[in-house]
C-alpha positions as CSV (number, residue, x, y, z in Angstrom):
1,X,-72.7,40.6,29.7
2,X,-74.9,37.8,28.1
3,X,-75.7,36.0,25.0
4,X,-79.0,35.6,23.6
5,X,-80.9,32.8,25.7
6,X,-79.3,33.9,28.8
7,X,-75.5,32.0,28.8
8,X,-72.6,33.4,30.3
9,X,-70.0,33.1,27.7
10,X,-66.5,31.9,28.5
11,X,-62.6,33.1,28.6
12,X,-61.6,31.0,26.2
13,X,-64.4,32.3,23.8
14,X,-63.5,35.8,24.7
15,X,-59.5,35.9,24.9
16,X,-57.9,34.1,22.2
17,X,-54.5,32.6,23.3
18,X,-51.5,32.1,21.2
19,X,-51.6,28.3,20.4
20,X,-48.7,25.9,20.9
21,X,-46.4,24.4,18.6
22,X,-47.5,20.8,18.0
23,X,-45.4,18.5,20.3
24,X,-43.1,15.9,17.9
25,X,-43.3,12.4,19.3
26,X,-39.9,11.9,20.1
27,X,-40.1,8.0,20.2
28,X,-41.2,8.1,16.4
29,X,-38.9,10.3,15.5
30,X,-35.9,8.5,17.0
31,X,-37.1,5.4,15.6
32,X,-37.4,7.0,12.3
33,X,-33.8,8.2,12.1
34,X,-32.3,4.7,13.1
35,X,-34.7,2.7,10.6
36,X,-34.3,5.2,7.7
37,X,-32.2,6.7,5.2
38,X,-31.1,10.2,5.8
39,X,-30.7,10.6,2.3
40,X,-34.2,9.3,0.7
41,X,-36.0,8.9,3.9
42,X,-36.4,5.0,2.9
43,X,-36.4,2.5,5.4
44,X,-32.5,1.3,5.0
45,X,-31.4,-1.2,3.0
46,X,-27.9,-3.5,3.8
47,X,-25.2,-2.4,3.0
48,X,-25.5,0.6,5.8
49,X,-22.7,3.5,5.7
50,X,-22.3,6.5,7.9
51,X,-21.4,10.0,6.9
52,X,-18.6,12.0,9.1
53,X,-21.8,13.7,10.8
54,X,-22.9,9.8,12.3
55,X,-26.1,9.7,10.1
56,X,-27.3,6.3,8.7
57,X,-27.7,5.7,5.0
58,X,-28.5,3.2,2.9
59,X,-25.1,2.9,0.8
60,X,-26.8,2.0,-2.4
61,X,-28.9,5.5,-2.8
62,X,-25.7,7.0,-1.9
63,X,-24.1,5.7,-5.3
64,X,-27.4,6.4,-7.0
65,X,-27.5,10.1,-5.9
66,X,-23.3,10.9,-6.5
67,X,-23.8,8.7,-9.7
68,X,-26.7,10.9,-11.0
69,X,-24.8,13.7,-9.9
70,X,-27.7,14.7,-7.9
71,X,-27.4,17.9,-5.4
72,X,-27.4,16.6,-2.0
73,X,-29.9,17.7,0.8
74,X,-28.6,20.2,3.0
75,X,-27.8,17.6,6.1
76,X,-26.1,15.5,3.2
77,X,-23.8,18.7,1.8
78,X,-20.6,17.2,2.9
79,X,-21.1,14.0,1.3
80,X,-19.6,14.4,-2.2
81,X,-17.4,11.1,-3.4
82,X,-17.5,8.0,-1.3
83,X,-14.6,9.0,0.7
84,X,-17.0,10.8,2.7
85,X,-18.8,7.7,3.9
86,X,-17.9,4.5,5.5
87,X,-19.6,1.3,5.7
88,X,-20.8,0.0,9.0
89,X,-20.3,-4.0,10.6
90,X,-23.1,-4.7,11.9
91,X,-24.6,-7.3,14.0
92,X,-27.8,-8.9,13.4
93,X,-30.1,-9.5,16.5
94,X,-31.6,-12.7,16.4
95,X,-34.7,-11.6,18.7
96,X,-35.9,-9.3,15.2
97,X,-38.7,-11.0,13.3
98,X,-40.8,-10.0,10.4
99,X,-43.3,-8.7,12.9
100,X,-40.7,-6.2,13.9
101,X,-40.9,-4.4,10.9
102,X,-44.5,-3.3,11.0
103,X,-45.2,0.4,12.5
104,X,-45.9,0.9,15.6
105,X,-45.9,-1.2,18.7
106,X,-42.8,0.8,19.6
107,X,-43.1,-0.7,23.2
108,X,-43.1,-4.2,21.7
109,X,-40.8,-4.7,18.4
110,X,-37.3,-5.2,18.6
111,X,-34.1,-3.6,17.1
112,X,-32.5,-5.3,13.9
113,X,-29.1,-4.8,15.2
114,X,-27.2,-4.5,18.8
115,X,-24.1,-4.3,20.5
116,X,-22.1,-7.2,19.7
117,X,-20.1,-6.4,23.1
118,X,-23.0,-6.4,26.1
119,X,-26.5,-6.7,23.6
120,X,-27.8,-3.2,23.7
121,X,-30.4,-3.0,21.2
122,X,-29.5,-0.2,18.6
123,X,-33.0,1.3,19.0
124,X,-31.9,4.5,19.6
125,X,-32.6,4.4,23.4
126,X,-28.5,3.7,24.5
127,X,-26.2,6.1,22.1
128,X,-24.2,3.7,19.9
129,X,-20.8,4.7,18.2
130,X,-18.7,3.7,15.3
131,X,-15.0,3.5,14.4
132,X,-14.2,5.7,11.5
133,X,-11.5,3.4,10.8
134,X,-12.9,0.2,10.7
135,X,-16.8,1.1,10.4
136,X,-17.3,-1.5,13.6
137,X,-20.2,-0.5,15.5
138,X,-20.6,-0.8,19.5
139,X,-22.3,0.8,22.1
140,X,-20.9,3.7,24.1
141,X,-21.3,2.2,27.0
142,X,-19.3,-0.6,26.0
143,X,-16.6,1.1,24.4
144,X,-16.1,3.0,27.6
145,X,-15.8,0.1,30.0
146,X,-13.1,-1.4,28.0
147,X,-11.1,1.6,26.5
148,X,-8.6,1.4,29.9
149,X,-7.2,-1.6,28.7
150,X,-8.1,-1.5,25.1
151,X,-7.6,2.4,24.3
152,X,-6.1,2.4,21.3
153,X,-7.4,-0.8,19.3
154,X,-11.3,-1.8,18.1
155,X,-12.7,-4.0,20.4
156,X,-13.8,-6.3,17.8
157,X,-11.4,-6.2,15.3
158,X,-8.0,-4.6,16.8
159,X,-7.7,-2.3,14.4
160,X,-5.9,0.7,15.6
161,X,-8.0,4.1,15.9
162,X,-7.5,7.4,17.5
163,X,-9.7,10.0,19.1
164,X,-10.9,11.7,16.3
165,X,-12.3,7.8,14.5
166,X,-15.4,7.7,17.3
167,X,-18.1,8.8,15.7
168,X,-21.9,9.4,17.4
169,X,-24.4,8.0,15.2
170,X,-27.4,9.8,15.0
171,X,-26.3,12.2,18.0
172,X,-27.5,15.8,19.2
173,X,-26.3,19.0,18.3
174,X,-23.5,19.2,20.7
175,X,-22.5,15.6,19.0
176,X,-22.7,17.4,15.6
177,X,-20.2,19.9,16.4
178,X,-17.9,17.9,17.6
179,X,-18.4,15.6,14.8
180,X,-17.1,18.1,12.8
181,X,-13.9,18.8,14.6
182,X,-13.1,15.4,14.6
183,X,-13.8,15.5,10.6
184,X,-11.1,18.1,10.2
185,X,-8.9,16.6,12.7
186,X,-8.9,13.4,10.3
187,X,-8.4,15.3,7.2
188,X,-5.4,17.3,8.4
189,X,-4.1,14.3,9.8
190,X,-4.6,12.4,6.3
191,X,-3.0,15.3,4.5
192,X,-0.1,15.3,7.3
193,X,0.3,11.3,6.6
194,X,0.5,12.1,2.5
195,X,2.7,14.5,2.6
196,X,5.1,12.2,4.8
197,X,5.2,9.4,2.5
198,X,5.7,12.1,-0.6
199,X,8.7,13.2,1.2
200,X,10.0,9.7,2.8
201,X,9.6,8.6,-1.4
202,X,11.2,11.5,-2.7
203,X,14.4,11.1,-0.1
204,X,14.4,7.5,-0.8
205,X,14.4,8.1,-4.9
206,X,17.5,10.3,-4.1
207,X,19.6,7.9,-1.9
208,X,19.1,5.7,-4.7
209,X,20.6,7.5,-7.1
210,X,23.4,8.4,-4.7
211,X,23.9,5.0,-4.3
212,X,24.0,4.2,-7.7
213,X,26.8,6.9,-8.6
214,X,29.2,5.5,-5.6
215,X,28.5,1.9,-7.1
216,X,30.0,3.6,-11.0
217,X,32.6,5.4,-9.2
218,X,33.6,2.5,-7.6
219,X,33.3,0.5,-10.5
220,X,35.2,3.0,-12.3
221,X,38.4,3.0,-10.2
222,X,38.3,-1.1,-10.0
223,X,38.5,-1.3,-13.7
224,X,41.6,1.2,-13.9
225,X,44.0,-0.5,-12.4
226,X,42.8,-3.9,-13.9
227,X,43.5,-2.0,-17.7
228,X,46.6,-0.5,-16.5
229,X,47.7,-3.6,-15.1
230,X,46.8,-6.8,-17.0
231,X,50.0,-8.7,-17.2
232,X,49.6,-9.2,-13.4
233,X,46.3,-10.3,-14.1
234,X,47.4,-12.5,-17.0
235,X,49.3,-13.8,-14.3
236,X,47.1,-14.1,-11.5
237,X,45.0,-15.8,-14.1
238,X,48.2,-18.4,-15.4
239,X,48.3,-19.5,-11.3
240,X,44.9,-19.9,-11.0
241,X,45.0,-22.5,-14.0
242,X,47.9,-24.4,-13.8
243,X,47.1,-26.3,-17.1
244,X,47.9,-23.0,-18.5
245,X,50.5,-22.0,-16.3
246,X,52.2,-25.2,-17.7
247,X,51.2,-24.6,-21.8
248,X,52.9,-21.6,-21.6
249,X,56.3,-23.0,-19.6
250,X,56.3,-25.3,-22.3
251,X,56.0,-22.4,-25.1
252,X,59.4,-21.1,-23.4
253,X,61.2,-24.9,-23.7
254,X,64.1,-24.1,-25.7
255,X,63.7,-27.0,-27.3
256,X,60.4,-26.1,-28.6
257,X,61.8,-23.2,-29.7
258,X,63.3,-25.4,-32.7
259,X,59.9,-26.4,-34.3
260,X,59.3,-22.8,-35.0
261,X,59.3,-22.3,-39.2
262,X,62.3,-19.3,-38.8
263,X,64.6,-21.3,-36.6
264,X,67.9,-22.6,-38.2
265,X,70.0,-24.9,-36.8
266,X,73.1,-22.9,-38.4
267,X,71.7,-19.8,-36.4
268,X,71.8,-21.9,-32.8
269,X,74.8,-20.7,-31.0
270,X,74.2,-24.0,-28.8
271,X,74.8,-26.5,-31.4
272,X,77.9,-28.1,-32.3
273,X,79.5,-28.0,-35.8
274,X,79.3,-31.7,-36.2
275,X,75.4,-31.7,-35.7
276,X,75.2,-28.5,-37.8
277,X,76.8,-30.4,-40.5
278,X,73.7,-33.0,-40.9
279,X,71.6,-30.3,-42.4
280,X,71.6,-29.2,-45.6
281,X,71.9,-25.6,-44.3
282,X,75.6,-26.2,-43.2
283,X,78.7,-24.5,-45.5
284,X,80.0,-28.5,-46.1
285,X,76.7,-29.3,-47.9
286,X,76.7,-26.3,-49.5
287,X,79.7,-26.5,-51.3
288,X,79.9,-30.4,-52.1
289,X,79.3,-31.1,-55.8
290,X,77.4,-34.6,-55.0
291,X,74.0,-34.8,-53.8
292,X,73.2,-35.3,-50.3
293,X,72.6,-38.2,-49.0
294,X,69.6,-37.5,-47.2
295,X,67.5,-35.3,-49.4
296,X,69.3,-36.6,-52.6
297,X,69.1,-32.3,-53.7
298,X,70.3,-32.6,-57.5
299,X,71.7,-28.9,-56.9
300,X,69.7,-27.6,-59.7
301,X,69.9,-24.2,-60.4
């Protein structure tokens, strides 16, 4: 076989092969996720949040997007209040410059954050993880060299945290699917935790009010006896004050008796005939036909 001006043509012109996909640079795609928003694909913007799934965003468009009531890309479903999202504690790296932020030089630039522990840059090159609780971010390899002594407490905050609070950011599939065990192993435990303080409430409402029925009950029966009883207390009272104790002896004086407006001296079985006889009450005054001496009575009638 030949081709007009005697050349021999080639396989490649003869047999056409199936071409291949077009090979993603994975350095610019890593550094993508880890300088952009997941959400508008915008380089991010302080303050930086994290969904459940360990993708970066900048928190403000997240506001923007639920405010607008916007619907949410598909890697951004589960995001729907700002529960779903927490806000990261970063730390700066003092080696990033203005000169960092241009494209490219991927070799070159630096990170604008790192691991406050050991320094990792958080490039994307070391994985980097973030307490759910707390939104403190470290690297992996940090967080595993000190979780022996430190298992149950942030690092940099001590802020307790479980398992199911370490989230991947910006991890592979396998990360994604456990991201979303640990998701629902948070919410059951939240809705666990809820329903424990409804209950420890609602038994706490009722001892109240048991308490405050043996307090009237109580109350109840102390007051009885103090009604049926109130001379002793009249007397309990007359001890405790002895100024009264004493005005009241005095009340009981015989003599005192005598300045009462009713008493009569010709009533008083105690007095003598010759005393009775200086009053004008006595049968001798009565029946005299001069007036008396004392009260000069004219007798009138």
């Amino acid at each position: 076989m030949g081709c007009d001006g005697g050349t021999i043509p080639k396989r490649d012109e003869l047999v056409r092969v199936k071409q291949k996909p077009e090979q993603k640079d994975k350095d610019a795609e890593r550094e993508f996720r880890w300088l952009h928003c997941a959400l508008t694909q915008q380089r991010l913007q302080e303050p930086i949040a994290m969904c459940s799934m360990g993708r970066l965003y900048s928190k403000q468009s997240v506001i923007e997007r639920l405010l607008e009531k916007e619907k949410m890309p598909e890697t951004s479903a589960h995001v729907r209040s700002l529960k779903d999202i927490k806000t990261l504690q970063l730390t700066p790296n003092p080696a990033f410059t203005d000169e960092d932020k241009t494209e490219g030089l991927l070799d070159t630039r630096h990170a604008p954050y790192i691991c406050k522990l050991i320094g990792l840059e958080m490039s994307g090159k070391f994985r980097f993880v973030a307490l759910w609780t707390c939104g403190c971010v470290m690297s992996e390899r940090a967080l595993k060299q000190i979780k022996g002594s430190m298992a149950s407490a942030c690092p940099l905050c001590q802020m307790p945290y479980g398992v199911e609070d370490v989230i991947v950011l910006n991890g592979n599939d396998e990360d994604l699917e456990l991201m979303k065990v640990k998701s629902e192993m948070r919410e059951a435990k939240r809705k666990s935790a809820k329903k424990e303080k409804k209950n420890a409430k609602k038994t706490e409402t009722c001892v109240k009010t048991e308490t405050t029925d043996e307090i009237a009950s109580t109350s109840n029966a102390i007051e009885k006896p103090t009604t049926s009883s109130s001379s002793t207390s009249n007397k309990l009272k007359m001890i405790a004050n002895p100024k009264r104790l004493g005005a009241v002896n005095a009340m009981q004086d015989p003599e005192l008796k005598r300045l009462k407006t009713d008493f009569s001296v010709a009533k008083d079985p105690k007095a003598t005939d010759v005393y009775k006889s200086l009053f004008t009450s006595h049968k001798t005054d009565k029946e005299q036909e001069r007036a008396h001496w004392i009260t000069y009575n004219p007798f009138y009638n």
